[in-house]
N, C-alpha and C positions, 0 to 999 in steps of 0.2 A: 592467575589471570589467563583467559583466553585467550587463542591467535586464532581469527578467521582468515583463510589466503581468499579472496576474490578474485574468480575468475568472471569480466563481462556476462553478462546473457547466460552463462553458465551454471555456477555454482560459487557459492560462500564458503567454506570449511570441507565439514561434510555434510552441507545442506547443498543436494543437488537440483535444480528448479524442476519441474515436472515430477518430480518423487509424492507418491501416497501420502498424507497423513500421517497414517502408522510409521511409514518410512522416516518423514521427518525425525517423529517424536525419537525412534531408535537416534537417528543419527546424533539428537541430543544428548544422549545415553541417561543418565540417571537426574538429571536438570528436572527442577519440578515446574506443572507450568499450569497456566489458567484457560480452560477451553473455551471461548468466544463464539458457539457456535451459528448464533444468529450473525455476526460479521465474520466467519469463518476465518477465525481467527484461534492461534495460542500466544497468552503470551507469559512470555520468560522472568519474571519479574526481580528473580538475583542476577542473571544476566542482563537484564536491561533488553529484554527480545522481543520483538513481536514475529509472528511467524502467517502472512499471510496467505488463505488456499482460494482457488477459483469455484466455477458451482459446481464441477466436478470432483473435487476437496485434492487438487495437485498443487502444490508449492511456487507459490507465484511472485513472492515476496519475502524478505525479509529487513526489517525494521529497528535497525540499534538507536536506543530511545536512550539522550544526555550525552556528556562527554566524557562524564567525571574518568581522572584514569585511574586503571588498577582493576578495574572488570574488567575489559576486555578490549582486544586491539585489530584494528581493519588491516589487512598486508596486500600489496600488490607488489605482485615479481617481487616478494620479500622486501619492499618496504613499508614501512608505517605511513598508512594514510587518513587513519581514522583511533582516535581521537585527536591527532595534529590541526592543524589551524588553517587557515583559507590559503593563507601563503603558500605554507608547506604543499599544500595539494594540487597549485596550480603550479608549482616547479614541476612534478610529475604529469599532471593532465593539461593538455592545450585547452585554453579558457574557453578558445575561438567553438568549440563544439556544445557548448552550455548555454542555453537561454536561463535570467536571469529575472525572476517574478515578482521577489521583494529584496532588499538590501541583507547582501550576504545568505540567500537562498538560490540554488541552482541545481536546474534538471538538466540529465544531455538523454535524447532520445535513442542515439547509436551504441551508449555504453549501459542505458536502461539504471540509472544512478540518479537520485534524488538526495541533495542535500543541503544542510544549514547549519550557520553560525548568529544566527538570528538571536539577539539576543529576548526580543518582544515575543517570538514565536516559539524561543528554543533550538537547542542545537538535538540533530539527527543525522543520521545516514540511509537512504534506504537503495536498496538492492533489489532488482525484478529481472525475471526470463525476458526472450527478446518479445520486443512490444510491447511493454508494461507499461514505459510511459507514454508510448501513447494515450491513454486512460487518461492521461491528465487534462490533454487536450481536449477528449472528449468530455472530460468531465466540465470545461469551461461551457462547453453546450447547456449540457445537462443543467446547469446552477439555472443560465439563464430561463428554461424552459420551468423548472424548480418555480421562479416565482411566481409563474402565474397559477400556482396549485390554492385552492381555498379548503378551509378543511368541511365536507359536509357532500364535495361533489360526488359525482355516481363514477363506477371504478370504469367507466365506459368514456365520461368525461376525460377523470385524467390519460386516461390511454388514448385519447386524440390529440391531447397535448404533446403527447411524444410520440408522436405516429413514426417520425423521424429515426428514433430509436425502437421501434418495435420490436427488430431483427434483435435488438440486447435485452429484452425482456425474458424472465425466468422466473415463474410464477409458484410460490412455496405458500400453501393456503389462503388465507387471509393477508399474503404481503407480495405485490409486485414488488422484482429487483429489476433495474436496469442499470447495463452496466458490470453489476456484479458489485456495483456502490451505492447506488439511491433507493432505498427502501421505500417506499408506499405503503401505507399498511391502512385497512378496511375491516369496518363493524361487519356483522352477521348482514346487516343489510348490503353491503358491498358502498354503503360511504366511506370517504375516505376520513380517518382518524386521526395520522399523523403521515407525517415524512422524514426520512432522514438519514444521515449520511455514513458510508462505512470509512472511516479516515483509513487511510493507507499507511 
């Protein structure tokens, strides 16, 4: 079994945030993993890992996907706080810093922590550098903005839809990303094809 120590904003184990790519993969050492690299993503799949990078490919995230125990264990200041249960984690973390989205799912924006005991959505933990969850926030923008996309319009159209967002636009061929979450993607003619979301 694993022990990852979480430090906030910081680092996981020895996944340090802002670290390369390459860096990550070392700090995994010999862990075999799946490269995701349209959602620039690895993920860990006998560890239960997702490993997510930004459009600069730095270490922005990481993702322990289930609870089951016996893979691996979340530690702060050396205690067990992951795979343990709602309880147990709000003996150690003050609740009052958590906003709460669906039942037994919760984000805190100051310790940059996403997670759940959900049992309809699944249980998770996710770990990001400072300001990661904010994304989430913006990403509540982004859905709304998301519906009014038809699939057929001109890559001109949707880009007035999110004018608002333009500053988070990062354009990789034939796919607007905004965000670094919502894909867009366009035929040879520049209509739009599809849409769709990088899960975190």
């Amino acid at each position: 079994m694993k022990v990852f120590e979480w430090v906030p904003n910081k680092s996981i184990g020895d996944l340090k945030f802002n670290m390369s790519r390459d860096e990550a993969r070392k700090a995994m050492g010999d862990a075999k993993y799946i490269p995701l690299d349209r959602e620039g993503a690895d993920i860990y799949a006998d560890d239960r890992l997702r490993l997510g990078y930004d459009h600069n490919g730095l270490l922005e995230s990481v993702v322990f996907l289930g609870n089951d125990k016996g893979f691996f264990e979340v530690h702060y200041k050396g205690k067990v706080i992951y795979p343990k249960y709602e309880k147990h984690f709000f003996r150690i973390f003050d609740k009052n810093i958590f906003k709460s989205y669906e039942e037994s799912t919760y984000q805190s924006n100051e310790l940059n922590v996403c997670l759940s005991w959900n049992k309809d959505i699944g249980h998770s933990f996710c770990v990001g550098r400072e300001g990661y969850c904010d994304k989430f926030d913006e990403q509540q923008l982004l859905i709304n903005l998301y519906q009014k996309l038809k699939q057929g319009m001109s890559r001109d159209e949707t880009r007035r839809i999110f004018k608002e967002k333009i500053d988070k636009l990062v354009v990789r061929g034939q796919t607007d990303i905004y965000s670094d979450f919502l894909f867009v993607e366009f035929d040879d003619d520049n209509r739009m094809v599809c849409a769709d979301w990088n899960c975190f």
